[in-house]
Backbone as CSV, one residue per row, in Angstrom:
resi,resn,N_x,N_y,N_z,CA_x,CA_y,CA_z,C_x,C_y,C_z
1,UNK,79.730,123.967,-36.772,80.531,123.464,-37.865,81.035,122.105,-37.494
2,UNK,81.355,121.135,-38.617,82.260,120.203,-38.357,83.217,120.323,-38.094
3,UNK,84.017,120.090,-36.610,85.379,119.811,-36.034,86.096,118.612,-36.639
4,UNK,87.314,118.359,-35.931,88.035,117.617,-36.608,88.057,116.589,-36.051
5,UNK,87.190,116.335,-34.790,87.224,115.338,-33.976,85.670,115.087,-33.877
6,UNK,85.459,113.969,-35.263,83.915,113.759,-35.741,84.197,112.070,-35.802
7,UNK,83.163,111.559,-34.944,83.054,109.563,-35.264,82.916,109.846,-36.835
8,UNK,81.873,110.280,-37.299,82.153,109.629,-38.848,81.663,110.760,-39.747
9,UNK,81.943,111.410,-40.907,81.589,112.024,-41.694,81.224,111.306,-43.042
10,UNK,79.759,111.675,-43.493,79.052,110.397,-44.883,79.278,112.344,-46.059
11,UNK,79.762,111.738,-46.454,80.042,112.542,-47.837,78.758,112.110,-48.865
12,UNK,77.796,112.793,-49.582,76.889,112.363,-50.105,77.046,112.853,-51.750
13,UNK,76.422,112.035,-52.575,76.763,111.483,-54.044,76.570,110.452,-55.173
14,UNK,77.184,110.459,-55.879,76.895,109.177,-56.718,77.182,107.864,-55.726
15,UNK,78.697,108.113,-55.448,79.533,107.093,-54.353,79.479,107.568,-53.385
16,UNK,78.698,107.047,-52.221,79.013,107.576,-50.781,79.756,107.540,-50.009
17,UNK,80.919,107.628,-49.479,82.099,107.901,-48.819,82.437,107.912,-47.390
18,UNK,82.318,107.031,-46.317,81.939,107.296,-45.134,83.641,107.220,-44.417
19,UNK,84.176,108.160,-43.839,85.349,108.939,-43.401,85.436,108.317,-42.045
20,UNK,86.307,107.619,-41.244,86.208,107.734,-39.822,87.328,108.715,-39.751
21,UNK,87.416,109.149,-38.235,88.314,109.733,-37.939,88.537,109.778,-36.482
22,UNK,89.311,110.093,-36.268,89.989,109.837,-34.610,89.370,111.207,-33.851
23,UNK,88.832,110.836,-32.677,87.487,111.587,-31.678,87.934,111.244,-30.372
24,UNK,87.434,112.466,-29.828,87.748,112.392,-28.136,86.394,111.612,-27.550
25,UNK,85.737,111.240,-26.258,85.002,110.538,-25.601,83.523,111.894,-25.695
26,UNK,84.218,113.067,-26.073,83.217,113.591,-25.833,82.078,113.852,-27.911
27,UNK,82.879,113.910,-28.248,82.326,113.344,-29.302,81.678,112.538,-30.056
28,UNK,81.755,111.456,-29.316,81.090,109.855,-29.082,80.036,109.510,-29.726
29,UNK,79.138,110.112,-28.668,77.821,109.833,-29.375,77.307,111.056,-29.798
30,UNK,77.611,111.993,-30.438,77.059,113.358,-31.683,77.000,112.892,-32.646
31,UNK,75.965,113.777,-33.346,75.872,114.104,-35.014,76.987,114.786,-35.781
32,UNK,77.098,116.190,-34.646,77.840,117.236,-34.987,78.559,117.436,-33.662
33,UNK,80.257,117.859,-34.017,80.262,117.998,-32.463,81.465,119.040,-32.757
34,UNK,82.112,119.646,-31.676,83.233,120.781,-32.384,84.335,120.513,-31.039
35,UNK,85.403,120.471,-31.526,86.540,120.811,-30.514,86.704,121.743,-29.357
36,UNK,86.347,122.760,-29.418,86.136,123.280,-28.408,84.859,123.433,-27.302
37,UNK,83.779,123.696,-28.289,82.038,123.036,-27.537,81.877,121.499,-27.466
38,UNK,82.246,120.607,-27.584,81.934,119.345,-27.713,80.496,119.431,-28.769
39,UNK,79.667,118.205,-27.970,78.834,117.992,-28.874,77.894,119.659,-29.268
40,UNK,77.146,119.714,-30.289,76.422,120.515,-31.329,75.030,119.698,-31.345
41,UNK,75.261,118.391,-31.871,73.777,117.726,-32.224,73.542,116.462,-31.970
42,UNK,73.052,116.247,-31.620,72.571,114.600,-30.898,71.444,113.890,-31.763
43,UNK,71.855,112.198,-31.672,70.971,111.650,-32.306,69.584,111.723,-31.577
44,UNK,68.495,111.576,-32.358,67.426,111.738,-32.361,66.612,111.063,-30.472
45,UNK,67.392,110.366,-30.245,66.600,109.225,-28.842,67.860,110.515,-27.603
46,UNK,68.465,110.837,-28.104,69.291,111.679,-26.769,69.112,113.440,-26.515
47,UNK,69.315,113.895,-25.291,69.114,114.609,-24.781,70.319,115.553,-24.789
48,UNK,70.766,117.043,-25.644,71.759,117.444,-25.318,71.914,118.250,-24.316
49,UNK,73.068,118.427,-23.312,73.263,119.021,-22.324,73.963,119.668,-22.051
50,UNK,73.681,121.096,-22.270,75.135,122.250,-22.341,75.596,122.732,-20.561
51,UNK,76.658,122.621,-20.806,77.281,122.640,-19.417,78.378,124.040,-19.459
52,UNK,78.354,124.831,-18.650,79.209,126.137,-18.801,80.402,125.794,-18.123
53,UNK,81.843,125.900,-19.122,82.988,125.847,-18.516,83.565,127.265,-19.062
54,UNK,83.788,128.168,-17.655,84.848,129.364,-18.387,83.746,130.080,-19.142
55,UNK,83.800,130.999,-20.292,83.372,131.878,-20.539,82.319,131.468,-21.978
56,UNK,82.678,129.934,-22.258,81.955,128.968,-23.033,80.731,127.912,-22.593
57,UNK,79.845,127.099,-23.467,79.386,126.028,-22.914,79.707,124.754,-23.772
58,UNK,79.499,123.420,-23.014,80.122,122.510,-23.358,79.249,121.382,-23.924
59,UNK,79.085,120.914,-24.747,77.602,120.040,-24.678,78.516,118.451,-25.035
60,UNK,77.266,117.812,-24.147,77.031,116.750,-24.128,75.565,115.757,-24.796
61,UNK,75.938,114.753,-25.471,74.380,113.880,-25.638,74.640,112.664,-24.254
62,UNK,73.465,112.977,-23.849,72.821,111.795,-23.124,71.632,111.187,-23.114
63,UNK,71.232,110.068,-22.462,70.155,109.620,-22.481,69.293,110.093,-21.369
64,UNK,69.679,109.728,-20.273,68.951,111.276,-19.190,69.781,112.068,-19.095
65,UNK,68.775,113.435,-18.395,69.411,114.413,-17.667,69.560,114.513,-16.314
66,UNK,70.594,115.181,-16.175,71.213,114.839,-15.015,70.440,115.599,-13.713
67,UNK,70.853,115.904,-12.625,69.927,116.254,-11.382,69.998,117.570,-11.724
68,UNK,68.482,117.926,-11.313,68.418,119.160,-11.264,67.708,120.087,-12.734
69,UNK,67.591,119.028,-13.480,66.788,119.310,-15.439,66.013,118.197,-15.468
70,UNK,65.303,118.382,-16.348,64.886,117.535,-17.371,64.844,117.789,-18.726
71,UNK,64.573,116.843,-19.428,64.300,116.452,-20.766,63.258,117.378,-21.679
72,UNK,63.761,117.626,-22.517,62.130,118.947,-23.000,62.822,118.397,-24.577
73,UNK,61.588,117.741,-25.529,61.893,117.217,-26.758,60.973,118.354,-27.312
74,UNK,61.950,118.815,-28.575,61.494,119.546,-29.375,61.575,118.351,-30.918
75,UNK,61.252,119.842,-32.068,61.599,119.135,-33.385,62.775,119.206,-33.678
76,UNK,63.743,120.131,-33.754,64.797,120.154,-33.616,66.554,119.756,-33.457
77,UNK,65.602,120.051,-31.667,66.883,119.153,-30.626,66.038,118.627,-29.601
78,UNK,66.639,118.008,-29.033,65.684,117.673,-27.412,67.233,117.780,-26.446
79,UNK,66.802,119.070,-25.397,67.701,119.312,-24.856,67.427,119.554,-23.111
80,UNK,68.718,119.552,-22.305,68.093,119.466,-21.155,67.871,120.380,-20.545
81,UNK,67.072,120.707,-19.988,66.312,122.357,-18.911,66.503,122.103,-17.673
82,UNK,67.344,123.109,-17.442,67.163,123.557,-15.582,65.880,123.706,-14.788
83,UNK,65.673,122.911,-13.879,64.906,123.078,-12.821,64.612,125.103,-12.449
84,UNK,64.013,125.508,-12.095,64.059,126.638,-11.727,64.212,126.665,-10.657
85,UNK,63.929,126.163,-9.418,64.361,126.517,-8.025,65.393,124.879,-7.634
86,UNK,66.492,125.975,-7.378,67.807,124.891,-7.192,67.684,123.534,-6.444
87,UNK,66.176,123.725,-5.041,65.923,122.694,-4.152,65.760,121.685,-4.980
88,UNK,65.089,121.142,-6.371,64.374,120.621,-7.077,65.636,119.856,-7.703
89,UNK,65.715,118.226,-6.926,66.536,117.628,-7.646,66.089,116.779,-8.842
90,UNK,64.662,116.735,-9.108,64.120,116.303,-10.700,62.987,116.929,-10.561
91,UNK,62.559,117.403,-11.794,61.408,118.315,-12.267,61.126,117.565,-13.693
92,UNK,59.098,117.374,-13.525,59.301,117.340,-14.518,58.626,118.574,-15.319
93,UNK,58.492,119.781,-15.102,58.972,121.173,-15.825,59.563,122.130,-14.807
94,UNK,59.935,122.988,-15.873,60.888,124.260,-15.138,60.151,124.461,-13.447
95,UNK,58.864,124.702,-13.628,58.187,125.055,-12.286,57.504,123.546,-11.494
96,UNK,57.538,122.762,-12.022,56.711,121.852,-11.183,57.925,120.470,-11.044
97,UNK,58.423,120.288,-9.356,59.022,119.558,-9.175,58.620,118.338,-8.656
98,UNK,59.661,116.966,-9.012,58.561,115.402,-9.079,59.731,114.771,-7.769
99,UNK,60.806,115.446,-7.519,61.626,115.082,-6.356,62.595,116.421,-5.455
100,UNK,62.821,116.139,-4.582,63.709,117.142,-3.865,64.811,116.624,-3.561
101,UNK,66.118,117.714,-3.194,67.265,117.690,-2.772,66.878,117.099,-1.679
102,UNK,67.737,116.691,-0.280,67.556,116.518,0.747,67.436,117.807,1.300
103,UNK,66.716,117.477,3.076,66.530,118.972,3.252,65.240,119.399,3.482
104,UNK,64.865,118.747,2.202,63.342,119.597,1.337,62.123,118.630,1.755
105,UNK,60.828,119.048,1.464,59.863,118.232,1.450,58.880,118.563,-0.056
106,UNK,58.533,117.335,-0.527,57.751,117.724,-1.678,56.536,117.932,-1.660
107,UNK,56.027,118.717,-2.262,54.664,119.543,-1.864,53.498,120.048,-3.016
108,UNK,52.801,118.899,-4.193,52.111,119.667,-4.882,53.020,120.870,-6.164
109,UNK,54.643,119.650,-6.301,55.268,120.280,-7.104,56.142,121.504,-6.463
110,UNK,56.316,121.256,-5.558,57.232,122.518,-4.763,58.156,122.052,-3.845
111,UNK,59.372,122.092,-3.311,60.242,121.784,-2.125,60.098,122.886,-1.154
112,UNK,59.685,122.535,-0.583,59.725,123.054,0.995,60.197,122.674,1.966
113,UNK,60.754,123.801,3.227,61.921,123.634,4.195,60.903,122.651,5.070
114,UNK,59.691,123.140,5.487,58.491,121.902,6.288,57.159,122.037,5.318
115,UNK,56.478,121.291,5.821,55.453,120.783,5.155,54.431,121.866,6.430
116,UNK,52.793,122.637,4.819,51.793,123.528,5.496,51.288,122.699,6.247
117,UNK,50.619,123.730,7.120,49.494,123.687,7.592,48.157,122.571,6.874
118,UNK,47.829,121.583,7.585,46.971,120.680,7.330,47.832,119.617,6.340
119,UNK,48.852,119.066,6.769,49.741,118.389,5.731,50.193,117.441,6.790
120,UNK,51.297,116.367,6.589,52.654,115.840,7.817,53.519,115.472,6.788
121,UNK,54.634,115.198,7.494,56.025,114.492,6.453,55.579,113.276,6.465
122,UNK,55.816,112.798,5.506,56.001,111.148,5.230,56.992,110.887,4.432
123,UNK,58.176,110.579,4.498,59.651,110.863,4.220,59.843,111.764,3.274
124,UNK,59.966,111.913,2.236,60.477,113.061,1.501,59.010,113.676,0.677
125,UNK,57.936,113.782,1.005,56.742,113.980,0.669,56.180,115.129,2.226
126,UNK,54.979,115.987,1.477,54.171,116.276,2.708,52.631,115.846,2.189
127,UNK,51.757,115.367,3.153,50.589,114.594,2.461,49.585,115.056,3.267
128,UNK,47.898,115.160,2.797,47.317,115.926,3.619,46.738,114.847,4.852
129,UNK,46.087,116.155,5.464,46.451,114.875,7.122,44.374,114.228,6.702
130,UNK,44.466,113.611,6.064,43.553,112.476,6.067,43.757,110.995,5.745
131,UNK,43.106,109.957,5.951,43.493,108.822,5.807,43.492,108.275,3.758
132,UNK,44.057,108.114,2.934,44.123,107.844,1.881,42.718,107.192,1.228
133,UNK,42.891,107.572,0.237,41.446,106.992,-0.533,41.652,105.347,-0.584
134,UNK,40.837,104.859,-0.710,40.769,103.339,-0.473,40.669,102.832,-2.297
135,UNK,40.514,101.311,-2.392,40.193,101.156,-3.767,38.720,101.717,-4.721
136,UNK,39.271,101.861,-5.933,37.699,102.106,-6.696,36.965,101.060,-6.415
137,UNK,35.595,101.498,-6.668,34.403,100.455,-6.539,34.655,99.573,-8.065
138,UNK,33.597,99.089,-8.493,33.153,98.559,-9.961,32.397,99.270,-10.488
139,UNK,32.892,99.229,-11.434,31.742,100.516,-12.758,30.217,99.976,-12.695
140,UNK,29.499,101.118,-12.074,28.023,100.618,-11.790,27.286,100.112,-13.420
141,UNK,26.264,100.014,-13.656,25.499,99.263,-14.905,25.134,100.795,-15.451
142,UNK,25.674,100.463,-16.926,25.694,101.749,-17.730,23.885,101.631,-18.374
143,UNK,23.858,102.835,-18.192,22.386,103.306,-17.486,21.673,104.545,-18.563
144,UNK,20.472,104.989,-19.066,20.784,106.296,-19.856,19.072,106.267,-19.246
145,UNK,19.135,107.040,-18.697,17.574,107.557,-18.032,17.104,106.451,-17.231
146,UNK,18.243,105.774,-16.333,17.829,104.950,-15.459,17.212,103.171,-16.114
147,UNK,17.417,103.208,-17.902,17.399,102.279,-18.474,18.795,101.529,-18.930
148,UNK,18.565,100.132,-19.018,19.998,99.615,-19.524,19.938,99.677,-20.739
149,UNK,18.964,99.598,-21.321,18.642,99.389,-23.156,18.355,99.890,-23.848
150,UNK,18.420,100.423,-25.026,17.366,100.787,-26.211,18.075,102.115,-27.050
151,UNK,19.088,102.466,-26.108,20.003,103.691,-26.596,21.452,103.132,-27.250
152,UNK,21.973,103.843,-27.582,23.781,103.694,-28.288,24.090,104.016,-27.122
153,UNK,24.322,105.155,-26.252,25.183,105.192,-25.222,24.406,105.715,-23.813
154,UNK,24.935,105.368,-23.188,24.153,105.719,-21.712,25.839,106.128,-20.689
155,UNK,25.646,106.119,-19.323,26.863,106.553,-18.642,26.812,105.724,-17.704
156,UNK,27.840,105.425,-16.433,28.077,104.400,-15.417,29.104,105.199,-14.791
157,UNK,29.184,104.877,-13.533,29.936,106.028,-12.332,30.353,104.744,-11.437
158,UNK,31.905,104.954,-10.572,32.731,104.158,-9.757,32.656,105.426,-8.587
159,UNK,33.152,105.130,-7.507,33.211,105.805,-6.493,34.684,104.897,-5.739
160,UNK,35.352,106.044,-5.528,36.547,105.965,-4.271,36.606,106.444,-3.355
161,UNK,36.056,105.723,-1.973,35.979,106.196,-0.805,37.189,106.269,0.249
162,UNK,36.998,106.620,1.245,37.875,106.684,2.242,38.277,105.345,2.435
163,UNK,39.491,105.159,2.897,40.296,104.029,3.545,40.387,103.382,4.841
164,UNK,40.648,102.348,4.741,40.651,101.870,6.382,41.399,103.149,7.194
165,UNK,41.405,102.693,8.372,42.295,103.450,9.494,43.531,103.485,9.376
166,UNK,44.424,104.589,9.224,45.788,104.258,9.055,46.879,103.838,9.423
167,UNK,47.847,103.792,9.152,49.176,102.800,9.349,49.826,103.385,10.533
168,UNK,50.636,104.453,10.547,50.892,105.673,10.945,50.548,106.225,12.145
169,UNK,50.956,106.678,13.424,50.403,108.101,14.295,49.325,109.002,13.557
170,UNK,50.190,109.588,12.623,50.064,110.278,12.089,48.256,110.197,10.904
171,UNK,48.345,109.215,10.153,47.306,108.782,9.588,46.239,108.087,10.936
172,UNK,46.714,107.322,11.801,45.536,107.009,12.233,44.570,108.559,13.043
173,UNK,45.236,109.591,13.282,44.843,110.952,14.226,44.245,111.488,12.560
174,UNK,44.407,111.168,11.371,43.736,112.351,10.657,42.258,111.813,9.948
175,UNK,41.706,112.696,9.581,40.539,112.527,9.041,40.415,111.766,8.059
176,UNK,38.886,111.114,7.722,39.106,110.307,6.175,38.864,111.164,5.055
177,UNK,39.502,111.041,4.037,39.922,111.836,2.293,38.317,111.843,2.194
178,UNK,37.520,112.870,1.758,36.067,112.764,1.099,36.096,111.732,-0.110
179,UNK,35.446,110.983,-0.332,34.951,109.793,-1.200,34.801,110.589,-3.039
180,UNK,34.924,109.970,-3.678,35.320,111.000,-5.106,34.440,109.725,-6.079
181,UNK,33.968,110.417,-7.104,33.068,109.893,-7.985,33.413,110.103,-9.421
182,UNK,33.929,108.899,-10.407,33.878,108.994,-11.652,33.369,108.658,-12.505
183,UNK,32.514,109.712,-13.058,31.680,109.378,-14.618,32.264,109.106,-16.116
184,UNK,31.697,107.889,-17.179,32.380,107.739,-17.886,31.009,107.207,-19.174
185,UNK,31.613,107.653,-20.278,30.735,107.532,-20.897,30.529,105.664,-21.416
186,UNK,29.495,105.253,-21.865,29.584,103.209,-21.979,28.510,103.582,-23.057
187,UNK,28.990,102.095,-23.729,28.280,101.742,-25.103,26.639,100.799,-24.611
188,UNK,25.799,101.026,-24.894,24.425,100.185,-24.462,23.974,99.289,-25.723
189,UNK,23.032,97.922,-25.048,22.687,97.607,-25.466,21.329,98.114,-26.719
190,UNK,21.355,98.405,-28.073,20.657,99.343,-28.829,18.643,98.317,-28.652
191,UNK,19.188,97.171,-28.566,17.947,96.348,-28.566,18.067,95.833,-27.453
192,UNK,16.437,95.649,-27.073,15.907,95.046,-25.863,16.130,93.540,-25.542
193,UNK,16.426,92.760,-24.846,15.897,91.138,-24.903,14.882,91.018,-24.604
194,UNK,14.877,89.905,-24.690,13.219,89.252,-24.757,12.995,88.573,-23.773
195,UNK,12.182,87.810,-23.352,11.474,87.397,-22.333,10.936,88.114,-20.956
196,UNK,11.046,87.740,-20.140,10.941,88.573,-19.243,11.752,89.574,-18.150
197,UNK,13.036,89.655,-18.542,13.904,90.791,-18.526,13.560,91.822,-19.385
198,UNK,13.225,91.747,-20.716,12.872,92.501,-22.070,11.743,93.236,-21.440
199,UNK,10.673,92.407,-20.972,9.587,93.152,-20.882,9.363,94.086,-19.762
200,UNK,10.243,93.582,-18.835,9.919,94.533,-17.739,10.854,95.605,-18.475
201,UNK,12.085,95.890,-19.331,12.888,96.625,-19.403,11.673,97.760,-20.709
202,UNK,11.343,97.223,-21.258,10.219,97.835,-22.425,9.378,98.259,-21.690
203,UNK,8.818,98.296,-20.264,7.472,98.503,-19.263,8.186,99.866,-19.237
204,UNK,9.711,100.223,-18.542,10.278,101.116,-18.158,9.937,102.066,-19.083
205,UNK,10.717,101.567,-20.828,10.829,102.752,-21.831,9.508,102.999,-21.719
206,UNK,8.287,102.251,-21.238,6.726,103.367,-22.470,6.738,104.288,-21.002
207,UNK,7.215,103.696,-19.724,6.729,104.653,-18.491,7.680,106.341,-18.293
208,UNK,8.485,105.853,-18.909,9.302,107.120,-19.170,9.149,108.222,-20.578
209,UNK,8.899,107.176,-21.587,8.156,107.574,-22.812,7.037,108.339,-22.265
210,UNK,5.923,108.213,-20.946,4.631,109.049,-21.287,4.986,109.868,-20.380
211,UNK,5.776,109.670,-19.249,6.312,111.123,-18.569,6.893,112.177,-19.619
212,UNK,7.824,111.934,-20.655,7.740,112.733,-21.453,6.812,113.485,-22.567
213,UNK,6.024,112.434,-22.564,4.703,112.524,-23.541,4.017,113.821,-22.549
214,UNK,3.914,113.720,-21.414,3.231,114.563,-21.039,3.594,115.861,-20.172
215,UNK,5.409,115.910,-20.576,5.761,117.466,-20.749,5.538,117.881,-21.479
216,UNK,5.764,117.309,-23.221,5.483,117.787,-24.321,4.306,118.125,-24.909
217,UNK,3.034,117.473,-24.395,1.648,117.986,-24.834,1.330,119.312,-24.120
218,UNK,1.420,119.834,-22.871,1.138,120.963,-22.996,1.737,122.380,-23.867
219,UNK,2.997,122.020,-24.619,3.668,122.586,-24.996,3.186,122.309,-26.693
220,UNK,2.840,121.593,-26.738,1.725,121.241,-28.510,0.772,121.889,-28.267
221,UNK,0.071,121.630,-27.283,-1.338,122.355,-27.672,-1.375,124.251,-27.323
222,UNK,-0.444,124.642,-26.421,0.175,125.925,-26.248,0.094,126.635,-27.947
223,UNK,1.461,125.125,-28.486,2.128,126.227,-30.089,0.160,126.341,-30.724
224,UNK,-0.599,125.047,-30.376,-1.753,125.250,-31.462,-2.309,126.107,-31.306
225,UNK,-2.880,126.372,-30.137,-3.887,127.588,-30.076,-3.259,129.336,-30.639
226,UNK,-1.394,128.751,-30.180,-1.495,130.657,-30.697,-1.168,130.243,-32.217
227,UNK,-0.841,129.043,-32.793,-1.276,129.571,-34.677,-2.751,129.704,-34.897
228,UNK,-3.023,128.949,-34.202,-5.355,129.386,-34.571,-5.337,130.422,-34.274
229,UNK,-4.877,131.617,-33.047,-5.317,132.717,-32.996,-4.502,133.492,-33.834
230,UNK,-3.247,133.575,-34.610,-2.855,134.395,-35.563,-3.666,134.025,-36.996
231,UNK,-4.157,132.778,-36.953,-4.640,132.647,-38.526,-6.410,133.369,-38.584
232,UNK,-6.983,133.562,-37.304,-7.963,133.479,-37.044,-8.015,135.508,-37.386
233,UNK,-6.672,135.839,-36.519,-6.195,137.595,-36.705,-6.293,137.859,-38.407
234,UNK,-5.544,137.005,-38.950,-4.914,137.102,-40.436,-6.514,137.216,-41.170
C-alpha cells in the first residue's frame, strides 16, 4: 500500500495532480514504499533489497547489490538474491560464485578452504598447474572443400596454443595448456577470378567435381540395372 511517507503521489485524470510529501531517506528512491517495510517497488534501472530486521523485512532500492547477492531482473521487480554458500562474496548466480570472502580460494565457481589437486593459488584464484594459453592465431583462409571460391559459405579455423614459459615458480614447473581450435562459419567468394589465380582455382573445382563424379556413377548405373531388371520382371 501507499504509506504516508511517499516522494510523490501523481493522482490520474482529466487534471493531473502531483502531491509531494515529506519522506524518510529510506523512501527516496521507491515507486511504492510503506512506513514500516520501507521500500515495496523500485524504479525500473534498480535492484530491490529486502533486509530482515526483527520479525519483518525491510526493503531497499539500489543500484548494486550488496556482498554476498546479486542482481536477478525479472518483469516485475529486479531484486537482490543471496549467494547460497555464505564464503561467496559476489555470485553471479545462487550456485556459481565470480569472487570470495577472504580465506577462500576461487575455483570453477566455488570457494574453497585450498585449491585441488592439479591446481596452485594465484592470489584469490586456484588455476590449473599448466602454463596459460598464449594468443589466437589469424583466421586461416575460409575454405569449403579445400577451395576458396565458387560457394556462398565455406569455414576457417584459429588455433590457441600453449604459452611461453611462465612467470611464476609455480607456472614455470607446470605443463603447457593443450592448444584449442576454433571453427567458424565465413562468407566466400560465389565467383571465381580470372586470370591465372581463377584458373588454377577452376582446375581445383573440375578435379574435385570428377572425384565426385566418380562416387556417384557407380551408384547411377547400380539404380539402372535394378530398374531394367524390375521392368524386364514386369
Amino acid at each position: 500500500y501507499f504509506g504516508s511517507d511517499i516522494t510523490a503521489q501523481t493522482v490520474d485524470g482529466p487534471h493531473s495532480v502531483r502531491q509531494k510529501k515529506r519522506t524518510s531517506d529510506d523512501c527516496r528512491s521507491c515507486l511504492e514504499c510503506s512506513r514500516d517495510n520501507g521500500c515495496m517497488r523500485c524504479p525500473d534501472r534498480l535492484f530491490l533489497f529486502l533486509q530482515r530486521k526483527g520479525i519483518s523485512h525491510h526493503g531497499t532500492c539500489l543500484h548494486t547489490c550488496p556482498a554476498g547477492h546479486f542482481g536477478q531482473r525479472g518483469k516485475d521487480v529486479n531484486q537482490c538474491m543471496k549467494c547460497n554458500a555464505l564464503e561467496c562474496e559476489q555470485c553471479f548466480s545462487r550456485d556459481f560464485c565470480t569472487k570470495c570472502r577472504p580465506g577462500f580460494q576461487l575455483y570453477k565457481g566455488k570457494c574453497l578452504t585450498r585449491c585441488p589437486n592439479g591446481t596452485y593459488a594465484d592470489q584469490t584464484d586456484c588455476k590449473d598447474k599448466c602454463v596459460q594459453l598464449g594468443e589466437w592465431s589469424e583466421w586461416s583462409t575460409c575454405l569449403h572443400n579445400g577451395l576458396t571460391c565458387g560457394f556462398n559459405w565455406g569455414n576457417q579455423t584459429r588455433t590457441r596454443g600453449g604459452g611461453p614459459s611462465g612467470r611464476t615458480p609455480e607456472e614455470k614447473a607446470a605443463s603447457v595448456c593443450p592448444a584449442y581450435t576454433e571453427t567458424q562459419k565465413c562468407k566466400m567468394r560465389k565467383v571465381c577470378p580470372t586470370g591465372e589465380e581463377g584458373r588454377r582455382e577452376r582446375e581445383e573445382m573440375k578435379t574435385v567435381g570428377a572425384m565426385r563424379g566418380r562416387k556417384v556413377k557407380p551408384l547411377l548405373m547400380n539404380l539402372t540395372t535394378t530398374i531394367n531388371k524390375q521392368q524386364h520382371t514386369v
